[in-house]
C-alpha positions in Angstrom: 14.5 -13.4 -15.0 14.9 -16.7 -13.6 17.5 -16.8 -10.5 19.2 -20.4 -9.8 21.7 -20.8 -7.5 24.2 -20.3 -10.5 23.1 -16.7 -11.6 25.2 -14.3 -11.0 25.0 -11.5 -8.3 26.0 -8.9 -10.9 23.2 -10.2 -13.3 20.7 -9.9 -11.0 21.6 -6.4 -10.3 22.0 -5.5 -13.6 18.2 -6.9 -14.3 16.9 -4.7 -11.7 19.0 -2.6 -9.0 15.8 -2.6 -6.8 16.5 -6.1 -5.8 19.4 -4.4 -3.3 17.2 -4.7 -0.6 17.0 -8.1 -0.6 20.6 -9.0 -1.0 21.2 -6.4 2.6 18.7 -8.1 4.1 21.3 -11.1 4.1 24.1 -9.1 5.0 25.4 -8.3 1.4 26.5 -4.7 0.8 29.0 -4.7 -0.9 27.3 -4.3 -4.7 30.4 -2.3 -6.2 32.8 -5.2 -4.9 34.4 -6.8 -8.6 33.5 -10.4 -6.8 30.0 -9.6 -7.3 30.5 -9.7 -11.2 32.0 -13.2 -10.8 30.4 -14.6 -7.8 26.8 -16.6 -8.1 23.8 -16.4 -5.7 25.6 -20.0 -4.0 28.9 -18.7 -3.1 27.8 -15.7 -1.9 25.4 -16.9 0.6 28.1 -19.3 2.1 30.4 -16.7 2.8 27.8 -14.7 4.4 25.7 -17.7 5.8 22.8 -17.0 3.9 20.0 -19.5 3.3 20.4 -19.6 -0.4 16.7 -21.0 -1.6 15.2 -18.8 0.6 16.8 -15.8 -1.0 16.1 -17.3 -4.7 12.4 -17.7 -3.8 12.5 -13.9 -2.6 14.0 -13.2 -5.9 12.0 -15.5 -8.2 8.9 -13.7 -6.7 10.4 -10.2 -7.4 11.1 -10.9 -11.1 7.6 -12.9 -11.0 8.9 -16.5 -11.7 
């Protein structure tokens, strides 16, 4: 999987639930919330003043991209 600041939380965690740590290490918890079916990697990391690129690389290297 390739994340861009477009995919989806709820993608990502459907692609692998073990990436959870890496959204709480930014200060997202809330992975039953509805919003995170609708909201992509961008949005969420403004409302909880996440560095967004730094979070996709964390990702990309997860899913080996």
């Amino acid at each position: 999987m390739k994340v861009t600041k477009d995919t989806i939380i709820g993608d990502i965690l459907d692609a692998s639930a073990e990436t959870k740590p890496f959204f709480m290490a930014v200060g997202m918890h809330c992975f039953e919330c509805p919003v995170s079916r609708m909201e992509t990697v961008a949005e969420a990391c403004a409302v909880h003043g996440a560095d967004a690129d730094e979070l996709i690389a964390k990702l990309n290297a997860f899913f080996g991209e």
